[in-house]
N, C-alpha and C positions, 0 to 999 in steps of 0.2 A: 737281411731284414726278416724278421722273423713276424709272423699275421694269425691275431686271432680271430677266431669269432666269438662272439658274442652276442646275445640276446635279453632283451630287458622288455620285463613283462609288466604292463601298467595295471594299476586296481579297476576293477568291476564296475564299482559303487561312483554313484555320479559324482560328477569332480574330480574325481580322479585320476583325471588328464590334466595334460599342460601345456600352454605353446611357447613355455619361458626355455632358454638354452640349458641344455643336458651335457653335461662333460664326464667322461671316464677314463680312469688310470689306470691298468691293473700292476699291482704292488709283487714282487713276487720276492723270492729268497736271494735272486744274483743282481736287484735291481727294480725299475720302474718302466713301464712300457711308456710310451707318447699321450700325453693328455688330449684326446682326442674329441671331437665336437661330434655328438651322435644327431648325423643329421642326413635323411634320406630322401629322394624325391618323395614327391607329395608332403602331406601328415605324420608326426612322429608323436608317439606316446599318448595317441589317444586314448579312454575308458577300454579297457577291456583287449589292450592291442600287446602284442608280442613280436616286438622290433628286433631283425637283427643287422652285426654292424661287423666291418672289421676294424680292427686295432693294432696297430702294429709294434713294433718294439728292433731297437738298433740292436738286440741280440737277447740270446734265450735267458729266461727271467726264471728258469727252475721251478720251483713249486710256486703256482699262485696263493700265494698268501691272503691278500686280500683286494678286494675293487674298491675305489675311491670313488664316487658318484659328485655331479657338483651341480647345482641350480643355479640359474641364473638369469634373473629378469630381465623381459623382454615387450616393451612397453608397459605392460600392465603386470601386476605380482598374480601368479598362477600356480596356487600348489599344485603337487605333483605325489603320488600316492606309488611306491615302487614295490611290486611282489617280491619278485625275485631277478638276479644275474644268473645266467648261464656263461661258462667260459670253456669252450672246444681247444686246445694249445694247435700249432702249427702241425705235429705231426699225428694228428687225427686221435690223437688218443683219449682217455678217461673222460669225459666231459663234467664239469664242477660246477654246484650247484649252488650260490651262495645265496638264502634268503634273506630278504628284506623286511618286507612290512612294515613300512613304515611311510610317514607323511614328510613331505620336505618342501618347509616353510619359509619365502623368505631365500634370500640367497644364502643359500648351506651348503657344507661339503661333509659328508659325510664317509666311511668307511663301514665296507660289511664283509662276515667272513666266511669262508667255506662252509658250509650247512653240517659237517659229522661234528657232533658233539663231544665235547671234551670238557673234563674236569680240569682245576689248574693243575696240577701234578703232572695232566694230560702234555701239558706247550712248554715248549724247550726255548722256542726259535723267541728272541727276545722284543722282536716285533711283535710277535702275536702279545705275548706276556703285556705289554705297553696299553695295546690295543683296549685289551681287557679291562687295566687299570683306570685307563683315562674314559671309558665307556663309564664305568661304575660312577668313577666323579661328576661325570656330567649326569648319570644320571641321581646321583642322589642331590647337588641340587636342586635339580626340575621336581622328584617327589620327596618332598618333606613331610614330617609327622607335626601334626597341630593336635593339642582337646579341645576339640570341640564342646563339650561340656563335661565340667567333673564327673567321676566316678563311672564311664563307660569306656568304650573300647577307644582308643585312640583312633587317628582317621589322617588323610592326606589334607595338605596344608591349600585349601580351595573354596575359598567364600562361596564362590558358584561355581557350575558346571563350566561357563568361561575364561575361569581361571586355570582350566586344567591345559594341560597341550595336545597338540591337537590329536596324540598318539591314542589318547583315551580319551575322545570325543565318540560320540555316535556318530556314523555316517550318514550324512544328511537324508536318506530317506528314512533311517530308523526316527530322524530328529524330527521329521518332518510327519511322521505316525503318529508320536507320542505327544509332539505338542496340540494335534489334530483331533486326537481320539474323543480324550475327553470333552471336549467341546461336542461334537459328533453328540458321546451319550445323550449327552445337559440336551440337546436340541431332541435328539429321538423322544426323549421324556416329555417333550411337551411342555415344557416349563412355562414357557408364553402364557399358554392354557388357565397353568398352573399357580399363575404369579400372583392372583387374588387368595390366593389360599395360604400365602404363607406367613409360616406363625402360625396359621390355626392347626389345630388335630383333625385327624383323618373323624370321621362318624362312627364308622365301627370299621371291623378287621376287611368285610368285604373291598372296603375304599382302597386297599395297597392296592388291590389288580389296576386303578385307574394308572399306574405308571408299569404294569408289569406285562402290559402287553405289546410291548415293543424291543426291550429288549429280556431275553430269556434263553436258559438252555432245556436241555430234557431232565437237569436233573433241579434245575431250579424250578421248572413247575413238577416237578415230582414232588417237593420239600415244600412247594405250597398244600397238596394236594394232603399231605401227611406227617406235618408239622408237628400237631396237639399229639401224635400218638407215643406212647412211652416206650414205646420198641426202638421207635425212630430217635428221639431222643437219647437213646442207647446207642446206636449206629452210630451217631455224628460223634461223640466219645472218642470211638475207634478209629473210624474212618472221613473225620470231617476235618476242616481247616486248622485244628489244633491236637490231633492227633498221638499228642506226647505227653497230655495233662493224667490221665487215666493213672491211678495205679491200685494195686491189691491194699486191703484192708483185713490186719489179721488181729488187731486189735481195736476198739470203736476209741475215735478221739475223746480226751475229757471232758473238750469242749462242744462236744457232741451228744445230749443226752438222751440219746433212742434206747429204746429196749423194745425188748424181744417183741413181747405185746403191740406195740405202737405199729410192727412194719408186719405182723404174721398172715395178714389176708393178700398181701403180696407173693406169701413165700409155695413154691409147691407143696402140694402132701404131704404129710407127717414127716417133715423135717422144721428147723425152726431158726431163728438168726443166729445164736449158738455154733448151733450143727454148721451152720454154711462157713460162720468164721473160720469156722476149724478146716473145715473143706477145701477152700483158698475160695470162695465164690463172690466174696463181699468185698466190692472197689468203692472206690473212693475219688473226689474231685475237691479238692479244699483249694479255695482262693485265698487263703489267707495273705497270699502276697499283694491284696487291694484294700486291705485292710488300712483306713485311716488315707489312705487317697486323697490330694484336695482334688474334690470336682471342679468341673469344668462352670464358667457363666457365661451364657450363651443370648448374645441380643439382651443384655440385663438379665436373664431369667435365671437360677443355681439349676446345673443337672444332676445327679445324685448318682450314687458309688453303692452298692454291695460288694461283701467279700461273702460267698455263700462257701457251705462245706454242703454237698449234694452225696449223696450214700445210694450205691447200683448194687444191684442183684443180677448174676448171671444163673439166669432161670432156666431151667433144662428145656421146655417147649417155649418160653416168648423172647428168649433171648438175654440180651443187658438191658436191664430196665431201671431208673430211678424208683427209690424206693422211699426217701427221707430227703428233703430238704430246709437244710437253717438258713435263714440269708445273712445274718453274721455271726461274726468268730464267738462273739461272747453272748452264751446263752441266757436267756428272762424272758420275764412277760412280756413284754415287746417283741420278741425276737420268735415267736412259735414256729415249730418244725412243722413243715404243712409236711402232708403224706399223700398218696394217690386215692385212699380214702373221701380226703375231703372233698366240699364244694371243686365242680370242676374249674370253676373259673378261678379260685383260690391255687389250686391247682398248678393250672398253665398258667397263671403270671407269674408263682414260683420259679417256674422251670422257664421262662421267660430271663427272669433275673441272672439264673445261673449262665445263660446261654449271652447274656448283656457282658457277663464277665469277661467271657468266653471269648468276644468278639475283642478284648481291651487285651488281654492276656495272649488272643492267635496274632494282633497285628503287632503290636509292639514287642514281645520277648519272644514267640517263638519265628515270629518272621522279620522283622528287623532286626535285631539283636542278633541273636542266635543263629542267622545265617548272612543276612548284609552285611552287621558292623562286624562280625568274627573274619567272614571273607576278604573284608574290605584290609584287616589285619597282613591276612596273608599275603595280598596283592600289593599294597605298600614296600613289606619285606621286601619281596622276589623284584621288581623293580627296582629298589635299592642296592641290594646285594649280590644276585647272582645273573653276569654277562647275556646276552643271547646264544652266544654258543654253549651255553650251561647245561648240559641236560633235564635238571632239575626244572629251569626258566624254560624251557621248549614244551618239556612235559605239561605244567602250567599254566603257562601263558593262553590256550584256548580258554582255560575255565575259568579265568579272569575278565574276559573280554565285558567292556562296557560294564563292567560293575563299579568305578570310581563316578563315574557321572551318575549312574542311575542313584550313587549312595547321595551324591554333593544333591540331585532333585530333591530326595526325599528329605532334606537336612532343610532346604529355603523354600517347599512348595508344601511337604507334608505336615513335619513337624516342628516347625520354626511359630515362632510369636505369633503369624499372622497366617500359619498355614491353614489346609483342609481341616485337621483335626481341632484347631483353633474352634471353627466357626461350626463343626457339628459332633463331635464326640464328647463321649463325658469327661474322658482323664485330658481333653487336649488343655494348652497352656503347662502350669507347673505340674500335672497328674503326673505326664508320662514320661518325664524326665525322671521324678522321683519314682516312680514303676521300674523305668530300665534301670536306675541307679541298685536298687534292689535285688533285682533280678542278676545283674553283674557283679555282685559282690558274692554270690550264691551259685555263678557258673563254674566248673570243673572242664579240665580237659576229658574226664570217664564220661560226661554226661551229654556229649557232644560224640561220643561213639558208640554205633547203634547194638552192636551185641554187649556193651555194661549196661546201655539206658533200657533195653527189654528187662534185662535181667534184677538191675537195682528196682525198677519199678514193681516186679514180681507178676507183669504180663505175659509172658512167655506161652502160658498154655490156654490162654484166653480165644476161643473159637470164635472164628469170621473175621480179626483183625487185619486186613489186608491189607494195610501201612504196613503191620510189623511185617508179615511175610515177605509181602515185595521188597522192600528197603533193606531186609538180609540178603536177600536175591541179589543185589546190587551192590549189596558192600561186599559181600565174597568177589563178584565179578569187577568191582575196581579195585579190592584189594591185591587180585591176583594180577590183575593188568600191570599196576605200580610195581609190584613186587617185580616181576618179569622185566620191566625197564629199567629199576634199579639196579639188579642185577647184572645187566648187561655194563654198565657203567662203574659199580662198585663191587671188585671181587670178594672184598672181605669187608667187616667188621671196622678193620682199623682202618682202609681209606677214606670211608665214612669220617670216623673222629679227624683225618690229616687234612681233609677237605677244607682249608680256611674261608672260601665262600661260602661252604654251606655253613659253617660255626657262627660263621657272624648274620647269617641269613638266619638264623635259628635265635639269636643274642638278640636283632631286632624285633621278631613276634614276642617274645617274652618279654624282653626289656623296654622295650619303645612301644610296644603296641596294646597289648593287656597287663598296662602298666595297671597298679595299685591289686592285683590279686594275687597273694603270695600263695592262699591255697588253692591257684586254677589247675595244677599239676602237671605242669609242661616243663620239663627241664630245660635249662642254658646251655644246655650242650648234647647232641646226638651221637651216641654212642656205639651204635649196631646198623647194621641195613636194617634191620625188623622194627625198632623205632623210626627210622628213617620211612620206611615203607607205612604205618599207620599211620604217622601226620600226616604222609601225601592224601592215603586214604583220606582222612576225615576232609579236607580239605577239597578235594573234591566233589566226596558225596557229599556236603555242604550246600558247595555252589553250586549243585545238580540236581538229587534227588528232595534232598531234605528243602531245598526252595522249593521245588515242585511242589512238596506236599501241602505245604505251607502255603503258598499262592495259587497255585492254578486253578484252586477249588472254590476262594473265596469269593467269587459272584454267584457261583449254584448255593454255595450256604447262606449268602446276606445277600441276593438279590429279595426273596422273598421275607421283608425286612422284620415282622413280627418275630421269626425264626434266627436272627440272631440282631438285635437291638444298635447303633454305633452308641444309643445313648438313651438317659432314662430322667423322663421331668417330672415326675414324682418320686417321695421316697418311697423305698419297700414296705411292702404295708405291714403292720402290726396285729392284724384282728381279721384271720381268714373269715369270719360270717360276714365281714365289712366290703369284700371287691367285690367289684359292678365291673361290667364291659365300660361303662363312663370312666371309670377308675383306671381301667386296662386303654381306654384309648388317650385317656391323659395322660399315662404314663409313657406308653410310644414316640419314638418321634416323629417328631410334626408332618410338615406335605414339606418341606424344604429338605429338613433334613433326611430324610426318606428319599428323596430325591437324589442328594448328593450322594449319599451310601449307595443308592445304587449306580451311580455314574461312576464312582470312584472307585469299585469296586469291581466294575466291568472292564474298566479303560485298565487297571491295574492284574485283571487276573484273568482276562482272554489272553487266548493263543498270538503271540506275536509276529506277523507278514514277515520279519526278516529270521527267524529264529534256527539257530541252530543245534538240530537233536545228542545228545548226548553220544560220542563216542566218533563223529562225522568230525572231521577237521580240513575245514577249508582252508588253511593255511599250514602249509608243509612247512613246520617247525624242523623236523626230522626228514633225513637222505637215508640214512643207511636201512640196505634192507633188512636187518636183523632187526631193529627199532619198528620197521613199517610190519613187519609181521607181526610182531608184540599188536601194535597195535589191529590190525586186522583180525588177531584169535580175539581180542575186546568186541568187537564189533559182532563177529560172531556167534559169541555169546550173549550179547545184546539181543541180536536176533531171535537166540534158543529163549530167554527172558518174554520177550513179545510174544512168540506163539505161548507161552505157557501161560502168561494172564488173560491170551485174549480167549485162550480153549474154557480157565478157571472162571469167567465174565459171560459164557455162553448160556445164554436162556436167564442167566440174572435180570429184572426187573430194573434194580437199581444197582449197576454196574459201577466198577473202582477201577478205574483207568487211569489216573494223576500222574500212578510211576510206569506206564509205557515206556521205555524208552524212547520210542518214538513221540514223544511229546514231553519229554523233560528239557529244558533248554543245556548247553553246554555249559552256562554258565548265568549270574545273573545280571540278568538284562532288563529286569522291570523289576 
């Protein structure tokens, strides 16, 4: 009789446990051990508990292959959330480390395998081969590809967040935050307070502080404090919640009709707009992707749309500063280019407009889009395609976490018929559908990786941009992470191409997933480790850094709500000698919708209680030590990253912290 031991570790996270019956098989090359009942005095498989058990078997079972787990109800149905198996063989030797993770719903029998990762090329033994196969099938039932609506990225086939399994659920204290938070805001606001006032406009600018004193950070009353200033409004450009709009201007639009004259009491000393073109100094902000927008009607009322093209100067002593703004694409008498000249109030409600854009253009295409619906692509794939024991899937699998429900929320709470944006933004209803649909016909694989998008934009040598700095910082350190784990896994070139789960994992993001873009520039087929190794890239700095930059900021930039607008009840004005503050405070919105912008914005873009930092993996996808050192010199260099922004942020005023490390989530999770 031959005795294992074994030990089976239960999840953390509450529920976790179970007191339904636990059964184990272990599966091995000469055979099947005793289907044994793991049952010890006391309690077993509590939250957080690490059981062990013997197993035995009428003779040696050679290499364990794989453990068979089985649940089974026991008066009441009780999932049960399993880490990992450990399995010790009879003569003390190797001990195997077979990860789990996963939730076992329901009376299920499930199978899980040795933890060292292998490609298929890798498994000979025809069990394993099987294993693999019928893993895939179940799992590409359970995630299917639906459109959700034409002309954007594809997405998993899930009405709501309950339709998913419970694999990619929140874990109920995450579920139990997010459904909490926002409420929380709405109540700290005061709304009670507040509830005779809505619908009406605030009196003047000073009335936003009645909702801004509860909640705030250091950099959102810094951005109250210094709003109107044209310095500041050059910063947010660089380093605010949309960070990727900005680009060089070496020739003036035609739809633009400034000269020289109009902007030269902006420009330094004897040089002139000319000279600067020539210089590279002259950027650029064109909306013209809001152009023709239907607005939003909000409570009966229409709220109104600019597409501004705004024109910055990077001034040697004041920085990047607005220099020209149109607030639409087609120039007339209606349409005057206000300048920093004019009326100051003319002025700031210009730069108002642009910043209303700004707010339509950071949530929907640089931060839904272009990091949710793209990630949400990958995540589908890899779920579909490639086993747990995949390397690729190990690699992965962190920086997917919680990103299918957070995407299914934002689809039936955000932007849905009757979501938030519904009831307080300007493009919400048909805007923002036809916004992303634009914007995704217009995405490229190059512009989605951050050493082409510096470069095509012609930012590169643009000073104090500390997006682009850090975010290169970042992609050099995951590019070299991936590469190093690639490597370890694919020795050449052509095992890459021989990989049929990776081919067909590559077939479904192109094929199935950013369906209808023939020029996104992702090939159907991967053909080197070094394309292998850059999708990994973007794919991660995706769901890591580039979310960050994108979310983590937007309550310091739109809590202080004049400073970037969700919405606008008047049209943009026509006749600078004509705005008034009355003018400016009708055009704001309201005490409602001011309200919700800031709750929405909080609950969505504070620091999240269960978050995990980029590079930290609390589930051991990977055993082998060569893999866990890969990843440790990552973490490492994470480290060297932190001290070096936090030394480059010393004695700063207005400090750029977003891409910390230590404060980018692994993946996203709001």
């Amino acid at each position: 009789m031959e005795v294992y031991t074994v030990t089976v570790a239960t999840g953390t996270s509450e529920y976790s446990g179970t007191n339904n019956y636990i059964y184990l098989t272990l599966v091995g090359e000469n055979g099947e051990s005793e289907r044994t009942q793991l049952d010890n005095p006391g309690l077993d498989f509590c939250r957080g508990a690490v059981d062990q058990y013997k197993v035995t078997s009428p003779s040696p079972l050679g290499s364990v292959l794989l453990v068979r787990l089985e649940k089974q109800r026991y008066w009441v149905e009780d999932n049960w959330f399993c880490q990992y198996v450990t399995v010790e063989p009879p003569d003390g030797g190797k001990v195997l480390t077979f990860p789990c993770y996963r939730w076992f719903v329901g009376d299920v029998k499930m199978e899980i395998r040795e933890g060292t990762a292998k490609t298929l090329t890798g498994d000979s033994a025809l069990q394993l081969l099987e294993h693999r196969r019928t893993e895939l099938q179940e799992r590409q039932k359970t995630y299917r590809w639906v459109t959700w609506a034409p002309g954007i990225p594809r997405c998993v086939d899930a009405e709501t967040e309950a339709d998913l399994p419970q694999d990619a659920r929140f874990d109920n204290e995450k579920r139990s935050d997010f459904e909490h938070s926002l409420h929380y805001a709405l109540l700290e606001l005061s709304l009670k307070k507040l509830t005779i006032w809505f619908g009406k406009s605030w009196d003047d600018l000073e009335d936003f502080k009645r909702i801004f004193w509860k909640l705030k950070s250091p950099i959102a009353e810094y951005c109250m404090k210094h709003w109107k200033e044209d310095w500041f409004f050059g910063y947010q450009c660089l380093n605010g919640s949309n960070p990727r709009m900005i680009q060089r201007c070496k020739k003036l639009p035609e739809n633009l009709p400034v000269t020289a004259d109009m902007v030269q009491r902006s420009m330094a000393g004897r040089t002139n707009l000319n000279k600067e073109l020539k210089a590279g100094n002259i950027y650029l902000l064109d909306y013209a992707i809001m152009d023709g927008i239907p607005s939003n009607t909000i409570k009966g009322h229409p709220q109104y749309i600019a597409a501004p093209i705004c024109l910055l100067y990077q001034h040697p002593d004041e920085g990047l500063i607005p220099i020209a703004i149109q607030l639409e694409q087609t120039p007339g008498r209606d349409t005057p280019i206000f300048l920093p000249s004019d009326p100051p109030l003319a002025w700031l409600l210009a730069k108002m407009w642009v910043r209303h854009s700004e707010f339509q253009v950071f949530q929907l295409l640089s931060h839904l889009l272009r990091t949710h619906l793209v990630v949400e692509v990958f995540c589908v794939a890899t779920l579909r395609q490639l086993p747990a024991v995949h390397p690729i899937y190990k690699l992965l699998a962190p920086h997917l976490r919680y990103t299918l429900e957070i995407n299914c929320r934002g689809r039936t709470q955000l932007i849905s018929a009757n979501g938030i944006f519904k009831r307080v933004v300007s493009t919400g209803g048909d805007g923002l559908l036809i916004l992303a649909q634009r914007e995704y016909k217009v995405l490229t694989y190059r512009s989605i990786q951050p050493l082409y998008d510096f470069c095509d934009r012609g930012v590169s040598q643009l000073p104090n941009y500390f997006y682009k700095d850090h975010s290169l910082m970042l992609w050099e350190a995951i590019h070299s992470f991936v590469s190093s784990m690639v490597n370890l896994y694919y020795q050449s070139d052509h095992d890459v191409q021989e990989d049929l789960e990776l081919q067909a994992w590559i077939r479904d993001i192109t094929e199935e997933g950013f369906t209808e873009l023939p020029n996104f520039g992702l090939p159907s087929k991967l053909s080197s480790r070094e394309e292998l190794c850059t999708l990994l890239a973007v794919a991660i700095f995706t769901s890591t850094a580039q979310h960050a930059a994108t979310n983590n900021g937007q309550f310091d930039w739109c809590a202080w709500v004049p400073n970037t607008p969700c919405t606008m009840r008047q049209p943009p004005p026509t006749d600078k000698d004509a705005v008034t503050m009355d003018m400016i405070m009708a055009t704001l919105p309201d005490v409602s919708q001011s309200c919700v912008q800031m709750a929405i914005t909080w609950h969505l873009g504070r620091a999240q209680p269960d978050a995990i930092p980029l590079g930290r993996y609390t589930e051991d996808h990977f055993t082998e030590a060569k893999a866990l050192e890969v990843i440790d010199r990552f973490r490492m260099e994470l480290k060297e990253i932190e001290k070096h922004i936090l030394t480059e942020n010393e004695g700063l005023e207005l400090q750029y912290l977003f891409l910390l490390p230590s404060r980018i989530e692994n993946s996203i999770t709001i």
